[in-house]
N, CA, C and O atoms as CSV, one atom per row, in Angstrom:
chain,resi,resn,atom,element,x,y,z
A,1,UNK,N,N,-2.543,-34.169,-9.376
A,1,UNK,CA,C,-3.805,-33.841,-9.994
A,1,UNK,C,C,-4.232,-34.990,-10.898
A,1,UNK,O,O,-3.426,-35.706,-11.492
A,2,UNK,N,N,-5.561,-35.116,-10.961
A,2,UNK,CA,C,-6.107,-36.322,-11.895
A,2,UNK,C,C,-6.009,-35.941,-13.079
A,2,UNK,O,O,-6.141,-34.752,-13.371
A,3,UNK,N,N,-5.688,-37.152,-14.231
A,3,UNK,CA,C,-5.655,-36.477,-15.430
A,3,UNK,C,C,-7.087,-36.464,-16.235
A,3,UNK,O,O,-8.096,-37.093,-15.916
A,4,UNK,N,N,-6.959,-35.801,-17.087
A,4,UNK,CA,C,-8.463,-35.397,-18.046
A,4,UNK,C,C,-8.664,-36.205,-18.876
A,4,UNK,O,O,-7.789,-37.069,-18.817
A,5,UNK,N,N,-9.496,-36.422,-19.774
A,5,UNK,CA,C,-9.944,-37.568,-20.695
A,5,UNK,C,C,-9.298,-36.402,-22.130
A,5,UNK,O,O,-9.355,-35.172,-22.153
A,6,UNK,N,N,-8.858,-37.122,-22.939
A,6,UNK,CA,C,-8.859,-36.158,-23.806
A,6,UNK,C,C,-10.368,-35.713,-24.811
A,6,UNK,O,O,-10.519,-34.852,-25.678
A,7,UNK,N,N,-10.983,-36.372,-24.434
A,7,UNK,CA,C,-12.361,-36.003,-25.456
A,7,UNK,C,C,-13.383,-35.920,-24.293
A,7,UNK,O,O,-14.530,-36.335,-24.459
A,8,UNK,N,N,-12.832,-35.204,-22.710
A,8,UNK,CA,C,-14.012,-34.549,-21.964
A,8,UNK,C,C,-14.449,-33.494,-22.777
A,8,UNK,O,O,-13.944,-32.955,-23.762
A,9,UNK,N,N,-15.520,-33.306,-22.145
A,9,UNK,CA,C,-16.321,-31.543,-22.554
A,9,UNK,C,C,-15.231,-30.510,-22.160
A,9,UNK,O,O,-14.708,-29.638,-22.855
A,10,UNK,N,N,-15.050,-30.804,-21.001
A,10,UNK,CA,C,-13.541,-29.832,-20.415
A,10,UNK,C,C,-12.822,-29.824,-21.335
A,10,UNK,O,O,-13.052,-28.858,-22.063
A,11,UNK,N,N,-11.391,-30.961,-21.948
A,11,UNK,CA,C,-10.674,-30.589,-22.668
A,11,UNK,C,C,-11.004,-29.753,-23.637
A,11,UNK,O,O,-10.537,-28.630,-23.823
A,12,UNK,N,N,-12.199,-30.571,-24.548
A,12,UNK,CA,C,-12.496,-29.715,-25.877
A,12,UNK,C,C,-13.099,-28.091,-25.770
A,12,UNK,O,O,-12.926,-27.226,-26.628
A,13,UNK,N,N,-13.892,-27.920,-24.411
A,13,UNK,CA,C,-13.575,-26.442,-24.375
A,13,UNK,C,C,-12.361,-25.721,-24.141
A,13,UNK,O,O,-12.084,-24.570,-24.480
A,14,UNK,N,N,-11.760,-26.457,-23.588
A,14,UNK,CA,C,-10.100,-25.545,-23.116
A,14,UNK,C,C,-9.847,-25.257,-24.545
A,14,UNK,O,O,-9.799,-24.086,-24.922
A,15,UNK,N,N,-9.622,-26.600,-25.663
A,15,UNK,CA,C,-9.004,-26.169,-26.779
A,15,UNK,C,C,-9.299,-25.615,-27.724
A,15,UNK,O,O,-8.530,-25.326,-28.642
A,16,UNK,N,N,-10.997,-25.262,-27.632
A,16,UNK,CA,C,-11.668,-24.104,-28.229
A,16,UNK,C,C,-11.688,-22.890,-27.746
A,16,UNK,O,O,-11.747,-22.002,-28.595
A,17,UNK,N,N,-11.646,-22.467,-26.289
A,17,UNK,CA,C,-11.448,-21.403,-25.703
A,17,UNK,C,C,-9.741,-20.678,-26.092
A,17,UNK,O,O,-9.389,-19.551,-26.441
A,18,UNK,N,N,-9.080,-21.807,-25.857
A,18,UNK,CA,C,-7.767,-21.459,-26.159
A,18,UNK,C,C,-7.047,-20.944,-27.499
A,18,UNK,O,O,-5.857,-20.632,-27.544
A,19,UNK,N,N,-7.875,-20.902,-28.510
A,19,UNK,CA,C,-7.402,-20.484,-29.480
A,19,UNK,C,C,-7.342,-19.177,-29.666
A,19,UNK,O,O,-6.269,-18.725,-30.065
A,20,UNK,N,N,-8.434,-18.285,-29.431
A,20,UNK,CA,C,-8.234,-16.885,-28.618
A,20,UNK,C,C,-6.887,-16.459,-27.904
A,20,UNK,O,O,-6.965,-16.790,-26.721
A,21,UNK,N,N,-5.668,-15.840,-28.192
A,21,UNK,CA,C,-5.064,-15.202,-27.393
A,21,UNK,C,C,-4.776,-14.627,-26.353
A,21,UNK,O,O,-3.742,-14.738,-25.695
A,22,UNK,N,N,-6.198,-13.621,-26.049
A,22,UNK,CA,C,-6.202,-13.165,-25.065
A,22,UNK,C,C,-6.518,-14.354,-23.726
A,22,UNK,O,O,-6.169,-14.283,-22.548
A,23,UNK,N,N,-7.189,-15.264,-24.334
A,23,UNK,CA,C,-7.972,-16.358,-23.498
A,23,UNK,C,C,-6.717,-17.391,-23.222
A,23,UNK,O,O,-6.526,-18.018,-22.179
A,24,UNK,N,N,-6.112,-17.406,-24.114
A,24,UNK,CA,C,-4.597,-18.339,-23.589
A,24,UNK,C,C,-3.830,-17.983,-22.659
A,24,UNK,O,O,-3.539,-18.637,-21.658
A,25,UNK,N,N,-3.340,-16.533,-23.066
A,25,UNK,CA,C,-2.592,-16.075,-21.702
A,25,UNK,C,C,-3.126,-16.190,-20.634
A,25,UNK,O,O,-2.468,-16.635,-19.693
A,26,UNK,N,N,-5.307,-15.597,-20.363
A,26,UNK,CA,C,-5.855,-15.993,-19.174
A,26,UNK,C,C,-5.188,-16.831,-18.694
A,26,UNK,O,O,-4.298,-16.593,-17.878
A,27,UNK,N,N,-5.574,-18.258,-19.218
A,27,UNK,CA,C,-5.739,-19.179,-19.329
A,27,UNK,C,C,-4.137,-19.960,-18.442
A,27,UNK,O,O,-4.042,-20.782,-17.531
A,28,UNK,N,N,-3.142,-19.240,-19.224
A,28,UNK,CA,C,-1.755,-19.899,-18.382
A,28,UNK,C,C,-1.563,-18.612,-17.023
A,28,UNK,O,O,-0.932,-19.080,-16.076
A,29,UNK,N,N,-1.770,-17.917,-16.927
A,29,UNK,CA,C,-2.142,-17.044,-15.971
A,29,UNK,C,C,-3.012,-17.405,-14.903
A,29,UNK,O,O,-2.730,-17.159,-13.731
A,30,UNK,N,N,-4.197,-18.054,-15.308
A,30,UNK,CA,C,-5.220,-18.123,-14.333
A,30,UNK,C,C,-4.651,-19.860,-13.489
A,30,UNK,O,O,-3.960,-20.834,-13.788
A,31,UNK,N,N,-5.354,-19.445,-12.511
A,31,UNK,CA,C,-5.400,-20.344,-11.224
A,31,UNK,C,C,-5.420,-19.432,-9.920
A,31,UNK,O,O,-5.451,-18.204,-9.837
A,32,UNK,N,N,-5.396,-20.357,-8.978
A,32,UNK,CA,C,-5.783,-19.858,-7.650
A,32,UNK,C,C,-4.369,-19.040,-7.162
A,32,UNK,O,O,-4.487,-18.080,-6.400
A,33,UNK,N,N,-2.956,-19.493,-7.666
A,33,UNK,CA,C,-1.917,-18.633,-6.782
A,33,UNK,C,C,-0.716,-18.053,-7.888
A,33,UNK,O,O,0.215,-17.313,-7.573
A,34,UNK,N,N,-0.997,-18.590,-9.262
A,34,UNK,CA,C,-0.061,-18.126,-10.048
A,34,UNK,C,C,0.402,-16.635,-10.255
A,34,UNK,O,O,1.516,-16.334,-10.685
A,35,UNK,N,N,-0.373,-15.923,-9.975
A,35,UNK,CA,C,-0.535,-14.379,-9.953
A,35,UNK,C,C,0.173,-14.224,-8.943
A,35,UNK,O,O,1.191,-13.591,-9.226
A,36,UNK,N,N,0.076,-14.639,-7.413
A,36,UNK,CA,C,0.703,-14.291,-6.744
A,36,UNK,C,C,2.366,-14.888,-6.463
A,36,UNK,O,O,3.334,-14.183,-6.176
A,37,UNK,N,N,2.354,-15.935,-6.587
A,37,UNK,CA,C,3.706,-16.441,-6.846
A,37,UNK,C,C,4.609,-15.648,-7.556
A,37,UNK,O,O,5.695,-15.323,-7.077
A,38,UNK,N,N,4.085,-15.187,-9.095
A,38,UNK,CA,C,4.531,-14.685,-10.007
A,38,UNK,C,C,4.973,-13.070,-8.997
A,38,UNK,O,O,6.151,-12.722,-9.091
A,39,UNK,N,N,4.324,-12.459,-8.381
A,39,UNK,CA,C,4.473,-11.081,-7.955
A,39,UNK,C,C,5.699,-11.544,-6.859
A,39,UNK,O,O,6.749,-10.909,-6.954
A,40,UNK,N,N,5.637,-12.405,-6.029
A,40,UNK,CA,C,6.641,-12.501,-4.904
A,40,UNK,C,C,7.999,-12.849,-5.549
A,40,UNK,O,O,9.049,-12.295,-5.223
A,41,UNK,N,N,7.870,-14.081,-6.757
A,41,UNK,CA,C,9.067,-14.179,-7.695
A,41,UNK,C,C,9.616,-13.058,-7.905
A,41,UNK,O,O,10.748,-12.852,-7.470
A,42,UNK,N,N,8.922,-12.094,-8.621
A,42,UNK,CA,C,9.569,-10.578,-9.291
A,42,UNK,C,C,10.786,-9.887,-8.775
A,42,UNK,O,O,10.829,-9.103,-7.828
A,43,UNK,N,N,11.786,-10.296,-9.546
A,43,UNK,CA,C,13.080,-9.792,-9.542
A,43,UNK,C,C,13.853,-10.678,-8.073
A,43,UNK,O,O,14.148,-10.085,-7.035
A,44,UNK,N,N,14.023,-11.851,-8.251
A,44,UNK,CA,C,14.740,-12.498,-7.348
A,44,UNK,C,C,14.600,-14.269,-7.600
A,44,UNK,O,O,13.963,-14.713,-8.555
A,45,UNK,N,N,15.089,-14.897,-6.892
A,45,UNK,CA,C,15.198,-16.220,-6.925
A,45,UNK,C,C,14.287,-16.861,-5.640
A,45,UNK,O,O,13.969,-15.965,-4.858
A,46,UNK,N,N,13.920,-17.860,-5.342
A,46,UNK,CA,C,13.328,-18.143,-4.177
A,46,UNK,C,C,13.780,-19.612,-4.218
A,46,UNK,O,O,14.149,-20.245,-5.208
A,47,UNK,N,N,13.690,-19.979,-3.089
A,47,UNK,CA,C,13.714,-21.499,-2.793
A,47,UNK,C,C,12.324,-21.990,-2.340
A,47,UNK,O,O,11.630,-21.156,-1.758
A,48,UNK,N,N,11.812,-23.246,-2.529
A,48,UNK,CA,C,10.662,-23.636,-2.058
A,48,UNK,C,C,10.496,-23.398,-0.856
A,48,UNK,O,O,9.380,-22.975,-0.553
A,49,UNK,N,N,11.047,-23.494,-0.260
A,49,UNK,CA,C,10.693,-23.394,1.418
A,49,UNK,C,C,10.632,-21.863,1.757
A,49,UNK,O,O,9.895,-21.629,2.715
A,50,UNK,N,N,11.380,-20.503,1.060
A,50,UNK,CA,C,10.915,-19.337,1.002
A,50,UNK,C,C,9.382,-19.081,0.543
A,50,UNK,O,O,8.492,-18.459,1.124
A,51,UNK,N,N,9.374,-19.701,-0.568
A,51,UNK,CA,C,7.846,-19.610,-0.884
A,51,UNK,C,C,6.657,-19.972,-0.260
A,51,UNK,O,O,5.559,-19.430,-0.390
A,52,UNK,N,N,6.949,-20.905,0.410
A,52,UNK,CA,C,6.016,-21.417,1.582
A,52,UNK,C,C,6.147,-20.907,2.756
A,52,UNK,O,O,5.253,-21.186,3.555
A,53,UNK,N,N,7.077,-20.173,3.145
A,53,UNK,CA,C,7.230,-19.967,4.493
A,53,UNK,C,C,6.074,-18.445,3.781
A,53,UNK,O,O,5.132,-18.078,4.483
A,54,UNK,N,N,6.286,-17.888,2.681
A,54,UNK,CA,C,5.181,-16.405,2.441
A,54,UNK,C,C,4.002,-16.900,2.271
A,54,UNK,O,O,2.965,-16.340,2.625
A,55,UNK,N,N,4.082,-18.071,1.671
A,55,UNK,CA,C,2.438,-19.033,1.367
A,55,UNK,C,C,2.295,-19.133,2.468
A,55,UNK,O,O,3.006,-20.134,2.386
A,56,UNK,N,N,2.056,-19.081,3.521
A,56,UNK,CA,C,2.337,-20.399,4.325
A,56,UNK,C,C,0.445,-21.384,4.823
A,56,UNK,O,O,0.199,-22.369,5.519
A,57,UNK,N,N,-0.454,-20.411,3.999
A,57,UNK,CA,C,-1.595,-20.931,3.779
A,57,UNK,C,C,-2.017,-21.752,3.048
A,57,UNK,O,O,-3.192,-22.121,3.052
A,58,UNK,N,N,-0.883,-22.301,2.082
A,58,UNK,CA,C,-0.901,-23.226,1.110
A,58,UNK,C,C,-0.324,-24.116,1.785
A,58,UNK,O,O,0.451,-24.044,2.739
A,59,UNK,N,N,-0.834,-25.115,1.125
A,59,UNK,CA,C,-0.400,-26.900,1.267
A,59,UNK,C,C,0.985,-26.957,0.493
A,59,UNK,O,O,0.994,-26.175,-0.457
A,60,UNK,N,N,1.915,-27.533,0.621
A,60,UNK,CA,C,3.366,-28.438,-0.018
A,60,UNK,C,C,2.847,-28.452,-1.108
A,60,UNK,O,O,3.162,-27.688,-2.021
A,61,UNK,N,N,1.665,-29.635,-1.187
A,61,UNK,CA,C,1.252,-30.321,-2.269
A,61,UNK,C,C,0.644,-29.348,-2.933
A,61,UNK,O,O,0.756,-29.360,-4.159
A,62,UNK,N,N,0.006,-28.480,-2.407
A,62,UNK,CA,C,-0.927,-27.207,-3.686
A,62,UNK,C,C,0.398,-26.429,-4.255
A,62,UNK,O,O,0.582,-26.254,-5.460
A,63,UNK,N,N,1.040,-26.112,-3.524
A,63,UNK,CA,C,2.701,-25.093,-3.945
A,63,UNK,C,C,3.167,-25.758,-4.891
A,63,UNK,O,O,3.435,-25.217,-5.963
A,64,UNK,N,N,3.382,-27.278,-4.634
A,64,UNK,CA,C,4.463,-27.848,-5.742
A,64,UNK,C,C,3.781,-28.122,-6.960
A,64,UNK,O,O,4.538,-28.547,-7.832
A,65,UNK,N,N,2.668,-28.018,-7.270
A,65,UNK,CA,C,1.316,-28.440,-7.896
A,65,UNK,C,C,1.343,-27.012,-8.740
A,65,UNK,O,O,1.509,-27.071,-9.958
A,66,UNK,N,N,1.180,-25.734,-8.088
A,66,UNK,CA,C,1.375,-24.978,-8.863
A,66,UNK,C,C,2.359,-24.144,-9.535
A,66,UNK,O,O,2.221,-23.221,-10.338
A,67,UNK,N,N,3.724,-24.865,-8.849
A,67,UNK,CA,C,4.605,-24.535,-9.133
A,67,UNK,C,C,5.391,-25.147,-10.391
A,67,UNK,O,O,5.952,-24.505,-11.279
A,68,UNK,N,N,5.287,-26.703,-10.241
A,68,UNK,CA,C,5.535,-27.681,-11.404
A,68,UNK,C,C,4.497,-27.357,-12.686
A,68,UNK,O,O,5.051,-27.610,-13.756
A,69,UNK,N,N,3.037,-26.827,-12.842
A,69,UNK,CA,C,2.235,-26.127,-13.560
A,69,UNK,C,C,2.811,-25.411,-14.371
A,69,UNK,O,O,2.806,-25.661,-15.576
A,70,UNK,N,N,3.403,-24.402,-13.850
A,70,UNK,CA,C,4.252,-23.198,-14.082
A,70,UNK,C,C,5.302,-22.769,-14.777
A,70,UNK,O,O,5.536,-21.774,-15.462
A,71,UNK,N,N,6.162,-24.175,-14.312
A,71,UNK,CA,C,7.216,-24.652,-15.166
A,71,UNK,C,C,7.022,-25.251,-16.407
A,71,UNK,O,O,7.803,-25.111,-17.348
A,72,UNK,N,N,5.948,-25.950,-16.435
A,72,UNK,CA,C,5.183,-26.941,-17.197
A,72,UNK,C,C,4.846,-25.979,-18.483
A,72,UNK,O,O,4.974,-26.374,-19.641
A,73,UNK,N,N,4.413,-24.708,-18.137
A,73,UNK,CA,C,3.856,-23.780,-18.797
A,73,UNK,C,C,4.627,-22.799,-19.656
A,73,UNK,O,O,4.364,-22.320,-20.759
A,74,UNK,N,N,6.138,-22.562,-18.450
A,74,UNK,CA,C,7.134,-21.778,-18.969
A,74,UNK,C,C,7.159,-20.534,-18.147
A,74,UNK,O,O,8.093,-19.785,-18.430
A,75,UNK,N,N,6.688,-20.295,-17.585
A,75,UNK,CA,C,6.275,-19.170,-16.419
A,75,UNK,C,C,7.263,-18.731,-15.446
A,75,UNK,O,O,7.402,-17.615,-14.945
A,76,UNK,N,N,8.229,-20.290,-15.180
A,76,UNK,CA,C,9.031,-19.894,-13.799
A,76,UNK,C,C,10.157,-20.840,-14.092
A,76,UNK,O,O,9.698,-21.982,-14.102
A,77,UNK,N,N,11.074,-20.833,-14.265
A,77,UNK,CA,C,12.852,-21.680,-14.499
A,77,UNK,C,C,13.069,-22.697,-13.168
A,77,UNK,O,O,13.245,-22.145,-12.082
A,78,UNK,N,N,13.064,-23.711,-13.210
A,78,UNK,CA,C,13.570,-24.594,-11.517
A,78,UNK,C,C,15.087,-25.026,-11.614
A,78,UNK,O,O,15.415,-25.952,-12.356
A,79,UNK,N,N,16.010,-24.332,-10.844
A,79,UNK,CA,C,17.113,-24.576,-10.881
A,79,UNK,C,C,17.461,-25.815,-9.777
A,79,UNK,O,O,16.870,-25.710,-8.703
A,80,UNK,N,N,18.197,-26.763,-9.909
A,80,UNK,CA,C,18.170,-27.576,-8.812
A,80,UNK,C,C,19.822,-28.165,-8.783
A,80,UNK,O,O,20.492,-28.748,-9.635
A,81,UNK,N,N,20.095,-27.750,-7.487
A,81,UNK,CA,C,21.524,-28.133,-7.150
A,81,UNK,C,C,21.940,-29.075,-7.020
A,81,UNK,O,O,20.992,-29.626,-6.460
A,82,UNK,N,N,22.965,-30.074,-7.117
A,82,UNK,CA,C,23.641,-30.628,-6.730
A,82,UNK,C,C,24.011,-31.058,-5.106
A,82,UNK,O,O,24.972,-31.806,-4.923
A,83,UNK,N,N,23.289,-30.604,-4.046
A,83,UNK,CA,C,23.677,-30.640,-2.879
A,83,UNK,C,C,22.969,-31.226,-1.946
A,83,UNK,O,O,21.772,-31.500,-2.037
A,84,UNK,N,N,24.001,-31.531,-0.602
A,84,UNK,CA,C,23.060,-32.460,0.535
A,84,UNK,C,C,23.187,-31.598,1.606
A,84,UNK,O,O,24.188,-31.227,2.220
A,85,UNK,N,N,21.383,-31.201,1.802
A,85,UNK,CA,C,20.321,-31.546,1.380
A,85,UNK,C,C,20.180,-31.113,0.074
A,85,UNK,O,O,20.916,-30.132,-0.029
A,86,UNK,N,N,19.693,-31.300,-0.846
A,86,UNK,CA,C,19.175,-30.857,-1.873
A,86,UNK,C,C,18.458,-29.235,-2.377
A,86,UNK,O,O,17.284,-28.919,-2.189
A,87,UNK,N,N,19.143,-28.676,-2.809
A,87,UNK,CA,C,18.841,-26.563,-3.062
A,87,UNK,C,C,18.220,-26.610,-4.376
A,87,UNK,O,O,18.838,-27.061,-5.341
A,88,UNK,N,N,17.039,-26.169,-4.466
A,88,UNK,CA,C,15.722,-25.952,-5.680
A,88,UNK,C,C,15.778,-24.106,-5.054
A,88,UNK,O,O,15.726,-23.492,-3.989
A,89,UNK,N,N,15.915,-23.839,-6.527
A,89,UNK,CA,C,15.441,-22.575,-6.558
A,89,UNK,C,C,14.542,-21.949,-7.765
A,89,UNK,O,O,14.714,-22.451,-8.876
A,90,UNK,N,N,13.694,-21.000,-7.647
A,90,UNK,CA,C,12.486,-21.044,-8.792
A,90,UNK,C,C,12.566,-19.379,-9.127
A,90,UNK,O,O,12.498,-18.580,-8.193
A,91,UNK,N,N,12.735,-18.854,-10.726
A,91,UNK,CA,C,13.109,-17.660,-10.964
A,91,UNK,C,C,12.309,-17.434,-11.965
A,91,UNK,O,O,12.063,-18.468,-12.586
A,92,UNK,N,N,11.663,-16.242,-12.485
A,92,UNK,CA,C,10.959,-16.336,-13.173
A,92,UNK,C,C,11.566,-16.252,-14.742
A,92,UNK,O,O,12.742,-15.902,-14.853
A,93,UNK,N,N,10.837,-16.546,-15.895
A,93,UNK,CA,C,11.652,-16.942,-17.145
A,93,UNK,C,C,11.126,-15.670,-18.015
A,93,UNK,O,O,10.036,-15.133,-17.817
A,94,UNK,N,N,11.910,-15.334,-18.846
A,94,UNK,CA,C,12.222,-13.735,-19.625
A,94,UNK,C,C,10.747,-13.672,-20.541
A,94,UNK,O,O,10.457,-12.588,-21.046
A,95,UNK,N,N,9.992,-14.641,-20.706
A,95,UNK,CA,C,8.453,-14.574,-20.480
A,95,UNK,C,C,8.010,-13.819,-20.071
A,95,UNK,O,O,7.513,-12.817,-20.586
A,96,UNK,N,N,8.137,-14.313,-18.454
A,96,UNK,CA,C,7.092,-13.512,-17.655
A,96,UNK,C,C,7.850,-12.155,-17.301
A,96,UNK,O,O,7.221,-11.241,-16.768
A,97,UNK,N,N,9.307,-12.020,-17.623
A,97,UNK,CA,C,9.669,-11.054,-17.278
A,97,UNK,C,C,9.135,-9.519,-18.109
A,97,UNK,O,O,8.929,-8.408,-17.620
A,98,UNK,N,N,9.043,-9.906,-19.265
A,98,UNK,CA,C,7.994,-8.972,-20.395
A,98,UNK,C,C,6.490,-8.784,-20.094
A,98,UNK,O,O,5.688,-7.905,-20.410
A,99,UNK,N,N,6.412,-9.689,-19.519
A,99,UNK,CA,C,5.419,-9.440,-19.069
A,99,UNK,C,C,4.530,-8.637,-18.286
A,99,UNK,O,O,3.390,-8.206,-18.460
A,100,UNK,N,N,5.866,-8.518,-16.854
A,100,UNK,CA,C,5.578,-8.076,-15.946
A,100,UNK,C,C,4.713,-6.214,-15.550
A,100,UNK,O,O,4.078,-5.787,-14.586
A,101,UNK,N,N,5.103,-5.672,-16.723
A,101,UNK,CA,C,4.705,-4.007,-17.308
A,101,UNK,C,C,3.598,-4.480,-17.281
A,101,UNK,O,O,3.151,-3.997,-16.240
A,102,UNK,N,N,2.436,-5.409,-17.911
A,102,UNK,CA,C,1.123,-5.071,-17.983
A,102,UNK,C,C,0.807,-5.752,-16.489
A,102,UNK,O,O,-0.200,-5.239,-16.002
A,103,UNK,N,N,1.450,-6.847,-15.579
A,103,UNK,CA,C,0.908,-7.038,-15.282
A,103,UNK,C,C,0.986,-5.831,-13.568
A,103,UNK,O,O,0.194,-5.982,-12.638
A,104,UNK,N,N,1.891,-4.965,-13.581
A,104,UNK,CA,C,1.902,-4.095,-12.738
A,104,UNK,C,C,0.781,-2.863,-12.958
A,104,UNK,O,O,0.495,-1.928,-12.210
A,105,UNK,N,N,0.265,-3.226,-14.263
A,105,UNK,CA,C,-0.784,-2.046,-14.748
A,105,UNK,C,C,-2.104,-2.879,-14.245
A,105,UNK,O,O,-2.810,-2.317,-13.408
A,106,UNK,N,N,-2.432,-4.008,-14.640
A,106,UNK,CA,C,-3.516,-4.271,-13.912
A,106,UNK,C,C,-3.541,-4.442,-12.491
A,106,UNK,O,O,-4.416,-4.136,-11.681
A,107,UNK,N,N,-2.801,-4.803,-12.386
A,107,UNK,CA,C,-2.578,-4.601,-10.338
A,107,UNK,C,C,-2.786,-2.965,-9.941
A,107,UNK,O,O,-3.279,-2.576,-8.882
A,108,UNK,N,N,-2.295,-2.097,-11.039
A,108,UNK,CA,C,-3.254,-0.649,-10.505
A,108,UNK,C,C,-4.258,-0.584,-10.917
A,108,UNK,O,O,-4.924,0.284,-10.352
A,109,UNK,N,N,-5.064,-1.411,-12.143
A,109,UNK,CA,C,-6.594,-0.820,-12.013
A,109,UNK,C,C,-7.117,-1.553,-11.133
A,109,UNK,O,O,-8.043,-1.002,-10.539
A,110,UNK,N,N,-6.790,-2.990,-10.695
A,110,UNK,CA,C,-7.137,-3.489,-9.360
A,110,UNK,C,C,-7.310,-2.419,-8.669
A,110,UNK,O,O,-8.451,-1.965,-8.574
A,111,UNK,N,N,-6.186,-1.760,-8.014
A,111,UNK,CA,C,-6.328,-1.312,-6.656
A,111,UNK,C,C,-7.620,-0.199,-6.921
A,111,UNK,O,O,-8.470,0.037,-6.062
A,112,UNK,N,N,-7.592,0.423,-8.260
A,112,UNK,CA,C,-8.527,1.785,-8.298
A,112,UNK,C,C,-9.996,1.075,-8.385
A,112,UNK,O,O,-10.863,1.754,-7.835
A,113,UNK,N,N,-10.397,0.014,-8.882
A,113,UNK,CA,C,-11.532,-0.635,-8.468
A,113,UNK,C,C,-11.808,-0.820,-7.384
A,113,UNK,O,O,-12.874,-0.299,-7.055
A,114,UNK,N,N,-11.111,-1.556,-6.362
A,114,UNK,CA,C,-11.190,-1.654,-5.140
A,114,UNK,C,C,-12.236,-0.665,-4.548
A,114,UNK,O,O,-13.413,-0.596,-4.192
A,115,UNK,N,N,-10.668,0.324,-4.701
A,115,UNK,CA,C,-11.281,1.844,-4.218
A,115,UNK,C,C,-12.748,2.220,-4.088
A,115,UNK,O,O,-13.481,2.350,-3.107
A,116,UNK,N,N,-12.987,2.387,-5.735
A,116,UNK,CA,C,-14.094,2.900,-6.564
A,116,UNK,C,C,-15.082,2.070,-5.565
A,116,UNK,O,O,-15.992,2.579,-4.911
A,117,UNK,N,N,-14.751,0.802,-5.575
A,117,UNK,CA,C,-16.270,0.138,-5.175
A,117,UNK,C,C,-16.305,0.476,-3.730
A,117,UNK,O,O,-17.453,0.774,-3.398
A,118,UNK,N,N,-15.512,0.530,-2.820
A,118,UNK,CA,C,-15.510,1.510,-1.370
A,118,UNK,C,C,-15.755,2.394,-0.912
A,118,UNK,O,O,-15.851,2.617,0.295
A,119,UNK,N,N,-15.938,3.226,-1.955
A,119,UNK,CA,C,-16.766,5.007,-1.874
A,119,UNK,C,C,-18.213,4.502,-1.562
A,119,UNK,O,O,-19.131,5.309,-1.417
């Protein structure tokens, strides 16, 4: 990814938006697959190539992109072995594990919106 200027309009809104709480968590939450990564993580370990083989609509480069993000963020632990070939495995960190209660609650008002708007 390209890096940002630190005195774009972008940065300085991120770091005004970001002071808000609720808007931070958005904020490390939001992107295009973190939500879902985060749900397939839940309660297990994965290796990159598991994750992609469930992605498998994602690019390498978008996966590792949002995966290194993630880590970056604190979101997901990268364990990496010692071995040939080389074993990466990605678990989620006691963060997101507290987390996970609200975020199984909005995944049900998801689904009841859904609904709602289908009647």
């Amino acid at each position: 990814m390209a890096v940002r200027k630190q005195n774009s309009t972008y940065s300085l809104n991120e770091k005004f938006i970001t002071e808000c709480d609720l808007t931070y968590a958005v904020h490390l939450l939001g992107g295009r697959w973190k939500l879902q990564l985060i749900s397939e993580l839940k309660g297990q370990k994965l290796r990159f190539s598991d994750l992609h083989r469930l992605f498998s609509h994602i690019t390498e480069r978008m996966l590792s992109l949002q995966l290194r993000a993630m880590e970056q963020d604190g979101l997901v632990k990268r364990t990496v072995y010692a071995e040939v070939p080389p074993r990466v495995e990605y678990e989620l960190t006691p963060q997101v594990l507290e987390l996970l209660p609200v975020l199984d609650q909005l995944s049900d008002w998801g689904r009841r919106q859904r609904e709602h708007k289908s009647e």
